[in-house]
LUMKOLVEX-615558 format. One record per residue (C-alpha): residue number from 1; residue in one letter; z, x, y. Coordinates in steps of 0.001 Angstrom, whole numbers. Last residue first. Layout:
LUMKOLVEX-615558
{rec NUM; A; {Z; X; Y}}
...
END
This chain:
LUMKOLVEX-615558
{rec 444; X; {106609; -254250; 71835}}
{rec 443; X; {104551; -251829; 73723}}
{rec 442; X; {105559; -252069; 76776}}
{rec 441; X; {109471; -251448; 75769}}
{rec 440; X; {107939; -248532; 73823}}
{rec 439; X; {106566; -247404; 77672}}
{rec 438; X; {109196; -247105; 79381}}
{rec 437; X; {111248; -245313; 76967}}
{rec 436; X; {108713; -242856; 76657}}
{rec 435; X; {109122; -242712; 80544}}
{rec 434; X; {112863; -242103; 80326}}
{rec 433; X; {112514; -239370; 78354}}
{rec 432; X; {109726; -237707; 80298}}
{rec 431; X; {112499; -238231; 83223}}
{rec 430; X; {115379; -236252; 80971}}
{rec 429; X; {113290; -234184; 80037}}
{rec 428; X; {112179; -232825; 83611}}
{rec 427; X; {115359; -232988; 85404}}
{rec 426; X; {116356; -230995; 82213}}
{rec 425; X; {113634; -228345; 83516}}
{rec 424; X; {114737; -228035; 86833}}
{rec 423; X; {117868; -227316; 86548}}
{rec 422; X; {117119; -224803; 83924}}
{rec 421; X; {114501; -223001; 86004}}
{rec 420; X; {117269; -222908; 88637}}
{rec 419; X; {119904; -221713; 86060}}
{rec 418; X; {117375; -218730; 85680}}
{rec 417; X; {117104; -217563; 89039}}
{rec 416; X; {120474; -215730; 89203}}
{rec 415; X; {119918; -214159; 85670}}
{rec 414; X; {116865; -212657; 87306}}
{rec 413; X; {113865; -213016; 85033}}
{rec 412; X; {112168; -215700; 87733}}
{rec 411; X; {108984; -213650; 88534}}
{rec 410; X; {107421; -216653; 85796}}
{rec 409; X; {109477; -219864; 85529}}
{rec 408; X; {107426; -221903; 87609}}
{rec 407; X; {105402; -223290; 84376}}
{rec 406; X; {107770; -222677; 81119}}
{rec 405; X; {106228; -219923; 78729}}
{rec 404; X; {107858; -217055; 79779}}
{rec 403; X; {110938; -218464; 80095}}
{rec 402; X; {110937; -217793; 76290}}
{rec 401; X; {110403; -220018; 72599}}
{rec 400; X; {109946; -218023; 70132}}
{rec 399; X; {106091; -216978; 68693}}
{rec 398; X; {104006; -216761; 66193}}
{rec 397; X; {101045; -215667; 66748}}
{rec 396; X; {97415; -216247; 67773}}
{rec 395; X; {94887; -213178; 67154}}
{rec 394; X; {94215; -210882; 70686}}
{rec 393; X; {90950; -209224; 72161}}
{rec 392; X; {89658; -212607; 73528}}
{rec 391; X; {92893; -213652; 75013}}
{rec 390; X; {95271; -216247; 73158}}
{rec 389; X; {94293; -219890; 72686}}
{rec 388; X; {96786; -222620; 74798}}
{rec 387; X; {97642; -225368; 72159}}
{rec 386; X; {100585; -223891; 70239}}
{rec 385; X; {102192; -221982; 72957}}
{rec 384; X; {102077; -225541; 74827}}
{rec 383; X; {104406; -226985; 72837}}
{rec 382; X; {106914; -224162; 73700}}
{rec 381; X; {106243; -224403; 77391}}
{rec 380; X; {107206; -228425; 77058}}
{rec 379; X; {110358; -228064; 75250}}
{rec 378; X; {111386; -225414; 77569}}
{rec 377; X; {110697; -227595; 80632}}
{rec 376; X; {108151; -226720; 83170}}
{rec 375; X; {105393; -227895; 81018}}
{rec 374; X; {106788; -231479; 80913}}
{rec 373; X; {106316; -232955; 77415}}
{rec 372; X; {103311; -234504; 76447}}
{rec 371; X; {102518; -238311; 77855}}
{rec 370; X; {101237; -240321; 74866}}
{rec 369; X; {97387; -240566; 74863}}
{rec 368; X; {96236; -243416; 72929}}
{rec 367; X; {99127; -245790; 73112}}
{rec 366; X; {98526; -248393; 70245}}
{rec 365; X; {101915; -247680; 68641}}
{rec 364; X; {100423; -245955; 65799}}
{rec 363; X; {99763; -243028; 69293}}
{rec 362; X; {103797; -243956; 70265}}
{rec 361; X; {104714; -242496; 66773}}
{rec 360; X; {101828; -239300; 66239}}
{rec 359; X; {103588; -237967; 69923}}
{rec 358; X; {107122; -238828; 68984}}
{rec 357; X; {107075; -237653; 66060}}
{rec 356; X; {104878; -234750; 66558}}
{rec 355; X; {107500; -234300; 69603}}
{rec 354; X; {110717; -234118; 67059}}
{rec 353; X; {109675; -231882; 64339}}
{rec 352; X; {107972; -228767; 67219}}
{rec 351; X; {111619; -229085; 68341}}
{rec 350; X; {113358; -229011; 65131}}
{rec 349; X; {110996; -225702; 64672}}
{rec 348; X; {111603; -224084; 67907}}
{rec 347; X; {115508; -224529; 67005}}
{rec 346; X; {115038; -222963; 63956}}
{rec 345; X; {113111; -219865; 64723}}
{rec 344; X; {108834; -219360; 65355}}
{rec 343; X; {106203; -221807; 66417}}
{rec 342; X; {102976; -221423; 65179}}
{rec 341; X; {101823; -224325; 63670}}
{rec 340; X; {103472; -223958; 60077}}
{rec 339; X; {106724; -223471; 62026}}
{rec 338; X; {107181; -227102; 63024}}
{rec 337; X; {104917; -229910; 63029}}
{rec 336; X; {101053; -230525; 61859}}
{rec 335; X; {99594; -234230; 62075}}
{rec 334; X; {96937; -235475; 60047}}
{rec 333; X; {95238; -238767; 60818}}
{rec 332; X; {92642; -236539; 62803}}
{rec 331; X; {91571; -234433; 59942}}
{rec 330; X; {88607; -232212; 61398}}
{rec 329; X; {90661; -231534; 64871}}
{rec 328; X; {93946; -231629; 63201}}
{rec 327; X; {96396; -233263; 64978}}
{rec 326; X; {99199; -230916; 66951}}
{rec 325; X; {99225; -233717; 70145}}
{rec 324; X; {97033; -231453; 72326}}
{rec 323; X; {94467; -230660; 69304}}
{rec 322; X; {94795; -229129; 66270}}
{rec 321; X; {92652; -226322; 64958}}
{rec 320; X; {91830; -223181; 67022}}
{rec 319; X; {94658; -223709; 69142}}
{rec 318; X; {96918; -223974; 65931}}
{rec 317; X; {95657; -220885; 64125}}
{rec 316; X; {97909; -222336; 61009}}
{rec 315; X; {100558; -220728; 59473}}
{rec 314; X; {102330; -219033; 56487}}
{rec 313; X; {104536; -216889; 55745}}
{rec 312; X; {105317; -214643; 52959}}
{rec 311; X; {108671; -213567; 51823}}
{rec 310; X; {110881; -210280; 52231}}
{rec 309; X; {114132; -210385; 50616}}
{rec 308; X; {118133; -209592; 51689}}
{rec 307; X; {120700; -209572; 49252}}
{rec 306; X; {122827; -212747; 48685}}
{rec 305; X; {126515; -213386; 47769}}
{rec 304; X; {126846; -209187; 48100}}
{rec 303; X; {130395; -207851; 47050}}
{rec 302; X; {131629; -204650; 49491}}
{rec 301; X; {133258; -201923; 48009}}
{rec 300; X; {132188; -199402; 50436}}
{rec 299; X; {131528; -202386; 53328}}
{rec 298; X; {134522; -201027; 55715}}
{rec 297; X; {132327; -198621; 56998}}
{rec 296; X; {128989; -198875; 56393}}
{rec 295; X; {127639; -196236; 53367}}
{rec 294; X; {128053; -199670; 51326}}
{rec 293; X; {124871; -200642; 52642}}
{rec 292; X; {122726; -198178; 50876}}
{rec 291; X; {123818; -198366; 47984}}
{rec 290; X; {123587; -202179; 47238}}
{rec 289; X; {120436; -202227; 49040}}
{rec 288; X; {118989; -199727; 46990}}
{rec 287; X; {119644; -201721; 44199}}
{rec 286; X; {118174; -204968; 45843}}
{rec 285; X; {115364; -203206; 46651}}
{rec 284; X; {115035; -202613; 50218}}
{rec 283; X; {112421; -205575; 51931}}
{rec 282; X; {115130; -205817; 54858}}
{rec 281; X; {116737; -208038; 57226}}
{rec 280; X; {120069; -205741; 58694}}
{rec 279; X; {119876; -208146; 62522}}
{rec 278; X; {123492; -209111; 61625}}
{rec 277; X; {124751; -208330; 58117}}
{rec 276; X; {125826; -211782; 57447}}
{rec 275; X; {129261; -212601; 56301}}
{rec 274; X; {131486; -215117; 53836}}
{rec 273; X; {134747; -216346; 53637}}
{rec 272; X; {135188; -217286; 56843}}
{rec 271; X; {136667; -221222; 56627}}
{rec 270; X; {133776; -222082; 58786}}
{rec 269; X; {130994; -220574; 57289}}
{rec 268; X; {128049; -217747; 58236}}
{rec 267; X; {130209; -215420; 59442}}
{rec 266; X; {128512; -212551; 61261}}
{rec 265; X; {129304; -208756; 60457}}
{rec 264; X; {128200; -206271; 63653}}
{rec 263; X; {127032; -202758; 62578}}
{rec 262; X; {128160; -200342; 64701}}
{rec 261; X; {126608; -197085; 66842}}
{rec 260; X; {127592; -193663; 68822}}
{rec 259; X; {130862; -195533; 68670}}
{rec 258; X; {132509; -196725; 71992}}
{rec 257; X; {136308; -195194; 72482}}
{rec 256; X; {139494; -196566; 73006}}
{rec 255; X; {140697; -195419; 68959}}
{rec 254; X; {142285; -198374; 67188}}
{rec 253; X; {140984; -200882; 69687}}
{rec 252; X; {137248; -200214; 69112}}
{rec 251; X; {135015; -200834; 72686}}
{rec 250; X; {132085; -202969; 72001}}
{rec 249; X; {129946; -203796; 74790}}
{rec 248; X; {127268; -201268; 74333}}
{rec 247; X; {127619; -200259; 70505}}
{rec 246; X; {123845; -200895; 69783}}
{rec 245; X; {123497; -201734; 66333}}
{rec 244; X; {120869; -204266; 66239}}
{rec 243; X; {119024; -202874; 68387}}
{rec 242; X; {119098; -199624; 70922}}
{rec 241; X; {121061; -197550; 68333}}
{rec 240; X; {118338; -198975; 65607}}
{rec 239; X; {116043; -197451; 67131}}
{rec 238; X; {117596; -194254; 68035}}
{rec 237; X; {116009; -191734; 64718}}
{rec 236; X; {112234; -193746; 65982}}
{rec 235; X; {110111; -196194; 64568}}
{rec 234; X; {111104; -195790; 60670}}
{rec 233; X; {114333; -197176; 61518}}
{rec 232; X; {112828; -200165; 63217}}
{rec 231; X; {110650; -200911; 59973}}
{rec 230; X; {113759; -200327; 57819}}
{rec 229; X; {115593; -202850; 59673}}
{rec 228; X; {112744; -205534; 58720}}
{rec 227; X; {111605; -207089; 61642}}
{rec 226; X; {112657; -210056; 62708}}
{rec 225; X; {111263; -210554; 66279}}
{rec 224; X; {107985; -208762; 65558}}
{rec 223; X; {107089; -211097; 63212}}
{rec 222; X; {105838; -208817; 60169}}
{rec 221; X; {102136; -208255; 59125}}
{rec 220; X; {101973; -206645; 55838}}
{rec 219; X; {98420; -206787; 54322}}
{rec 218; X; {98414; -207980; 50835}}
{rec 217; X; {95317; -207073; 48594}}
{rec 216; X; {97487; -204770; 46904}}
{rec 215; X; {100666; -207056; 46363}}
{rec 214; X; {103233; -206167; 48655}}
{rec 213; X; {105857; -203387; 48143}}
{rec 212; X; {109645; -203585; 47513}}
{rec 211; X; {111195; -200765; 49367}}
{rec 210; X; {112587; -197569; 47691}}
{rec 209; X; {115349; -196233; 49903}}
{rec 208; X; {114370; -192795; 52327}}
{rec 207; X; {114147; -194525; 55302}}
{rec 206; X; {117022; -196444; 54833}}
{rec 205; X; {119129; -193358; 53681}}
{rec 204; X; {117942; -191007; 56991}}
{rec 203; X; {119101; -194020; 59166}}
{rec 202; X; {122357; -194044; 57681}}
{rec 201; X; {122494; -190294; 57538}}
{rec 200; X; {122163; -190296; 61468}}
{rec 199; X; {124878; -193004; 62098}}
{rec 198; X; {127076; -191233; 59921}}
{rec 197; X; {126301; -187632; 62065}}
{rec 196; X; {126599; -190034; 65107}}
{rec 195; X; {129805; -192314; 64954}}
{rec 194; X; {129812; -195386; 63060}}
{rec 193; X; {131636; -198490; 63736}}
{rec 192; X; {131862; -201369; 61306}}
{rec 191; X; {132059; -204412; 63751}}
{rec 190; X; {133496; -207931; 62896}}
{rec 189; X; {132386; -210325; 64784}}
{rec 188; X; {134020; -213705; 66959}}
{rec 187; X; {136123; -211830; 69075}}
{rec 186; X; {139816; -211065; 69138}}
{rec 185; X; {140565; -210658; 73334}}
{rec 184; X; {137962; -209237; 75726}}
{rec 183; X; {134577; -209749; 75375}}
{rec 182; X; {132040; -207384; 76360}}
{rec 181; X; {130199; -208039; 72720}}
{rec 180; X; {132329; -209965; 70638}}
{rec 179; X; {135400; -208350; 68761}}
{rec 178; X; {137071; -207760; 65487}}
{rec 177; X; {137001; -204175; 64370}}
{rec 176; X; {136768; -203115; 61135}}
{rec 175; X; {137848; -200031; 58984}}
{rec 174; X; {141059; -201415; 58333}}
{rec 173; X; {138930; -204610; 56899}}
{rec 172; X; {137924; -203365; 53605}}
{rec 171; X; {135762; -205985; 53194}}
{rec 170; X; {135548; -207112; 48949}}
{rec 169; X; {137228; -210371; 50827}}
{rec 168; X; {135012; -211656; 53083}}
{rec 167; X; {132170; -212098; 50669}}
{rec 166; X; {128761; -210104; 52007}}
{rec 165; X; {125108; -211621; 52818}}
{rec 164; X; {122207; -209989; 52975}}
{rec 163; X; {119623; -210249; 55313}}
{rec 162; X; {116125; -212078; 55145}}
{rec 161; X; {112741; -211222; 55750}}
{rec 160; X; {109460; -212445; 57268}}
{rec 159; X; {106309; -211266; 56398}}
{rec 158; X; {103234; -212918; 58420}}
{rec 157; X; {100170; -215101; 57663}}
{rec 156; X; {96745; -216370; 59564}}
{rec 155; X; {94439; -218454; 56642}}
{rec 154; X; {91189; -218140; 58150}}
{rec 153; X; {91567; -221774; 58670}}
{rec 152; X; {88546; -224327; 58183}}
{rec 151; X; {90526; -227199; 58018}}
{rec 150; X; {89607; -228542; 54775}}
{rec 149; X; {89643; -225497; 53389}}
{rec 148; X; {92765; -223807; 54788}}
{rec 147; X; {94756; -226917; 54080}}
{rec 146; X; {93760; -226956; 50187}}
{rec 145; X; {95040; -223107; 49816}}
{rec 144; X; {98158; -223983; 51820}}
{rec 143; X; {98601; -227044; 49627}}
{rec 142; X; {98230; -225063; 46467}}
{rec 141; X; {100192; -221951; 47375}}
{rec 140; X; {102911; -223892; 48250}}
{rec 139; X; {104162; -223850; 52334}}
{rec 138; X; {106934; -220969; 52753}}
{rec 137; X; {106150; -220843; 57193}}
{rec 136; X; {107198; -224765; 57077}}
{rec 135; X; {106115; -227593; 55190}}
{rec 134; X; {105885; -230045; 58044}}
{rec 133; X; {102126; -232031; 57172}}
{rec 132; X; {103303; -235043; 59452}}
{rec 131; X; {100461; -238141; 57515}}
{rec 130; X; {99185; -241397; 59076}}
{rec 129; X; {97430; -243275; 57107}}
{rec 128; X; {93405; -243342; 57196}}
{rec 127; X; {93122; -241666; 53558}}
{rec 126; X; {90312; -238938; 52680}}
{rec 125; X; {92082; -235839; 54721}}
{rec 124; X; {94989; -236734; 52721}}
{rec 123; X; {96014; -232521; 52696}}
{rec 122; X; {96130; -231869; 48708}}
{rec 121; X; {99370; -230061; 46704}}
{rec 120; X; {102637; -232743; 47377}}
{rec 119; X; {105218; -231949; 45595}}
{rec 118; X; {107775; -234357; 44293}}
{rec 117; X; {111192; -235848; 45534}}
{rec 116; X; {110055; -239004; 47585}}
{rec 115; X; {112570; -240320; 50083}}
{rec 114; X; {112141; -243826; 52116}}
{rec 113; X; {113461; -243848; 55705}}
{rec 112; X; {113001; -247110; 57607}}
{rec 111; X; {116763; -247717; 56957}}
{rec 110; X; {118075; -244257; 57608}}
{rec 109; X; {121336; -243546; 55835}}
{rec 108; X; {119621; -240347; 53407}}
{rec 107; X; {118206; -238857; 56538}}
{rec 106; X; {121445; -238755; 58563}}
{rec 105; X; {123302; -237667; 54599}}
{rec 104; X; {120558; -235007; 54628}}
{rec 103; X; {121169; -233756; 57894}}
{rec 102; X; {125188; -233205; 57621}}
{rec 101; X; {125119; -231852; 53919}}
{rec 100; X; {122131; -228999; 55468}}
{rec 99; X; {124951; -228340; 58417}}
{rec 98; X; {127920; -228317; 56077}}
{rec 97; X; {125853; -225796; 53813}}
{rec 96; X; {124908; -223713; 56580}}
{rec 95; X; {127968; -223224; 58474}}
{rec 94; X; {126635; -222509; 61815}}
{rec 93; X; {125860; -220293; 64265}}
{rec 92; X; {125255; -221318; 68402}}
{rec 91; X; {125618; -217746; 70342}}
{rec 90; X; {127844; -216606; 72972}}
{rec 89; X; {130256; -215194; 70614}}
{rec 88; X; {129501; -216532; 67046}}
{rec 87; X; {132521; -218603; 65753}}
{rec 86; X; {131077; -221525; 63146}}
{rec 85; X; {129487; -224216; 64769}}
{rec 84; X; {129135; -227337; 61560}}
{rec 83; X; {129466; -230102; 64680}}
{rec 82; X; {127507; -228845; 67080}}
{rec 81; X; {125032; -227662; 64615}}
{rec 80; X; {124673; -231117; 63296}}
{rec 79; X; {124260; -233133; 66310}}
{rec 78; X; {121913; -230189; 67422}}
{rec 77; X; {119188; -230723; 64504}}
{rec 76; X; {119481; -234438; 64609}}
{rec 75; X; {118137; -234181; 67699}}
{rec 74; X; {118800; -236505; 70591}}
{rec 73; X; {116521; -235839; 73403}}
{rec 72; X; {119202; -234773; 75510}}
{rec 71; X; {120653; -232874; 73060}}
{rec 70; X; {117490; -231360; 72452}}
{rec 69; X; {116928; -230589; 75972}}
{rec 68; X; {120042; -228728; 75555}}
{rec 67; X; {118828; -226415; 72437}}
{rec 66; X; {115891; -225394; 74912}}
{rec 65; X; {117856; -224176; 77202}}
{rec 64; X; {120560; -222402; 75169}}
{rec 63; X; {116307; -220757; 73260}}
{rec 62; X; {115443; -219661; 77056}}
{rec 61; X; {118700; -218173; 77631}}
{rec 60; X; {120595; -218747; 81231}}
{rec 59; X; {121430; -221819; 79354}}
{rec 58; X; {123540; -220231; 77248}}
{rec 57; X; {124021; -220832; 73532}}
{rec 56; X; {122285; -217984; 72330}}
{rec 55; X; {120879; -217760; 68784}}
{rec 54; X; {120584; -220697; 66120}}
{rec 53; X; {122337; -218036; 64301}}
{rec 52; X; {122969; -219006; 60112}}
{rec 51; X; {120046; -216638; 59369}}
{rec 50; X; {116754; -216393; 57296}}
{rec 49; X; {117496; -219004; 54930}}
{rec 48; X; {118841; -222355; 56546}}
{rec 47; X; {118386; -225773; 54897}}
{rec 46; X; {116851; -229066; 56467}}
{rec 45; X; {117382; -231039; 53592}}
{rec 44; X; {119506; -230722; 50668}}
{rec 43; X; {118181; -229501; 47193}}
{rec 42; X; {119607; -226151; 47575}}
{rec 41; X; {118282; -223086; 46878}}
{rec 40; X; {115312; -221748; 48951}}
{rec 39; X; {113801; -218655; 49845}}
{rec 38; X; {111144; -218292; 46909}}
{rec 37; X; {110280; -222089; 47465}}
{rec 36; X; {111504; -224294; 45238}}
{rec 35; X; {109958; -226641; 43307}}
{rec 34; X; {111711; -230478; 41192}}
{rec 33; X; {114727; -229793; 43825}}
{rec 32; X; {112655; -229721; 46027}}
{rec 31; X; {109331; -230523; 47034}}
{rec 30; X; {110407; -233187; 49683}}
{rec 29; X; {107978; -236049; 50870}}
{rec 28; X; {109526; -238195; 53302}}
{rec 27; X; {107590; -241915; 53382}}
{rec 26; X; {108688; -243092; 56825}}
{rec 25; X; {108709; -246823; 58306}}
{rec 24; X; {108142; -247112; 62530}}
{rec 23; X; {110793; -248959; 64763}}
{rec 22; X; {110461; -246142; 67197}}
{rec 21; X; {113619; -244444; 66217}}
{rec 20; X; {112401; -244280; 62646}}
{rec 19; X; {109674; -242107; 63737}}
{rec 18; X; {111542; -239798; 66144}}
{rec 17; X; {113998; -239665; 62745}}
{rec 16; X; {111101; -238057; 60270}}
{rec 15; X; {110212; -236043; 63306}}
{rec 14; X; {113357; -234273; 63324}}
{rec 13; X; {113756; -234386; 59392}}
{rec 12; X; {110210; -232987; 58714}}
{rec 11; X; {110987; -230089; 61510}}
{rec 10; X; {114506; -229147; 60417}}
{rec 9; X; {113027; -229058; 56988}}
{rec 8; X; {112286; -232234; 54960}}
{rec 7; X; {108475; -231662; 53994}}
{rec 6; X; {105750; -233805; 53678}}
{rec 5; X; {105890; -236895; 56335}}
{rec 4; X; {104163; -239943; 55600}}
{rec 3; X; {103450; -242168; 58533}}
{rec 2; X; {104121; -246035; 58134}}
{rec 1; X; {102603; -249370; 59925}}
END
């Protein structure tokens, strides 16, 4: 009794551990290093390229909650996020490389883990073992091509892009602040602050920068929560005021005053060495990224470790296709996990990872229908994004994980209400927990 999981992202490596925690052998299939995808570099697991932000930490957040039920549940994602944090305000970032290391090394020192470095092109609709497809939004051409015809897809996709990254020390730093949003004290980010005829020529330069375009029988259809900062500038001259450079909260202690708007500067390693444009994704050349950019304070002579890109993503029309426990309806020995269903942002993915494995686990287990997770958890609401179809006039999208998918958590957007919701939903977990646990004791 084995399952075959292909691809070792946060989701592959989440359910790749369920698995093994269930007494059940795993054949991980990892592309890389033989392939990489566009956005990829390192041969280590579970690796980071959008961001280093695993977003808020609070509970009073839907994505804190969630990240706590992982805990609970014991992720391999949040054991190594707690321990490769990085400063970040009220948010959970990381040190990307120690975080990937910290994964692979779990993976690599599993028993009833065996690890197979080659691609894998064809869905095993044919065979009767178990498979985890997990190859993310950045699946290969081949096996996306071979997925949408067995399963019938009509072969859904978004842009996603990335932001640059900046070494610490080509900063001018007398030109930055460091602070966290309406904190008090040296904060976590350093903020380049702009006041409004800078501001204004900013915006008028990232309009005006040559963009890289998509192929011509490419439509662009970008996630609405990371959208390329030229898209928001080209929305409105304030856009980007009200987003990612909103100055509310951040008061500069060389002059007393809030800037018309500032760019915030995110480390993305411990020791601080290097920094991540915050919410500054683009699809700019990388020229006109250099240019443009250093028109932020502080950044004139700034060095860039990475400059942003726009990639492809793929996913499934999950409702459509897989049933409650994310098999495919015409391939029933073939599970889906992680962003490829529908799900959207590291922690959703590791998520996504861990209740395929638990779900396709206890099912080789001889238990038919495993108990889902609770719908008035996070965990739960997220899950059930991927199974509930949209409305007649509306295509099925990616989405984060929010209160407004937990059940009872609707009318509650009050920050006094939310705790409740959380209360209530790690009551939840922890008692679906305990039940799985119930029944593998059955079982054996």
């Amino acid at each position: 009794m084995d399952v075959s999981i292909v691809g070792a992202g946060l989701a592959g490596c989440e359910a790749a551990l369920a698995l093994s925690g269930l007494g059940i052998s795993v054949r991980l299939i990892e592309m890389k290093p033989a392939r990489f995808s566009p956005a990829h570099s390192s041969s280590n697991f579970a690796e980071l390229v959008c961001s280093n932000s695993l977003r808020s930490a609070s509970l009073n957040s839907a994505v804190g909650l969630l990240k706590q039920e992982l805990r609970l549940l014991g992720s391999v994602a949040m054991y190594a996020a707690d321990i490769a944090s990085v400063p970040a305000g009220k948010a959970l970032a990381v040190d990307r490389k120690e975080f990937s290391e910290l994964i692979t090394k779990v993976i690599e020192n599993s028993p009833l883990i065996t690890i197979e470095r080659k691609e894998a092109d064809k869905l095993p609709c044919d065979s009767d073992d178990t498979v985890i497809i997990a190859t993310g939004p950045l699946t290969s051409d081949r096996l996306a091509k071979d997925i949408s015809d067995r399963l019938g897809s009509s072969g859904l996709y978004f842009y996603d892009a990335i932001a640059p990254i900046v070494y610490a020390e080509s900063l001018d730093m007398s030109k930055l602040f460091r602070a966290s949003r309406y904190e008090t004290g040296e904060g976590d980010y350093l903020n380049a602050p702009m006041d409004r005829d800078l501001y204004h020529h900013f915006v008028s330069e990232i309009r005006a920068a040559r963009k890289v375009e998509p192929h011509p029988f490419e439509k662009m259809s970008h996630f609405e929560g990371c959208l390329p900062v030229e898209e928001l500038a080209s929305r409105g001259e304030e856009t980007l005021a009200f987003g990612p450079m909103k100055p509310v909260g951040l008061v500069d202690p060389k002059t007393g005053v809030r800037s018309h708007a500032v760019v915030q500067l995110r480390a993305e390693n411990s020791d601080r060495t290097l920094y991540n444009l915050v919410g500054f994704q683009t699809k700019m050349t990388y020229s006109e990224q250099e240019r443009v950019f250093r028109m932020i304070p502080g950044l004139q002579n700034a060095q860039f470790a990475r400059l942003g890109s726009s990639h492809r993503n793929t996913y499934l029309d999950a409702p459509l296709l897989l049933d409650e426990f994310c098999r495919a309806k015409k391939c029933p020995n073939n599970f889906f996990a992680g962003q490829i269903t529908g799900v959207e942002g590291y922690v959703e993915s590791a998520a996504s990872g861990l209740v395929v494995g638990l779900m396709s686990g206890l099912i080789l287990r001889g238990i038919s229908r495993p108990p889902l997770p609770p719908v008035e958890s996070a965990i739960g609401g997220l899950m059930m994004h991927t199974r509930r179809p949209p409305g007649a006039s509306r295509k099925y999208e990616p989405m984060n994980v929010n209160f407004g998918m937990i059940e009872g958590a609707s009318g509650r957007s009050g920050k006094s209400k939310k705790p409740e919701v959380a209360v209530r939903a790690i009551d939840a977990v922890q008692k679906w927990k305990k039940e799985i646990e119930e029944i593998v004791k059955t079982a054996k």
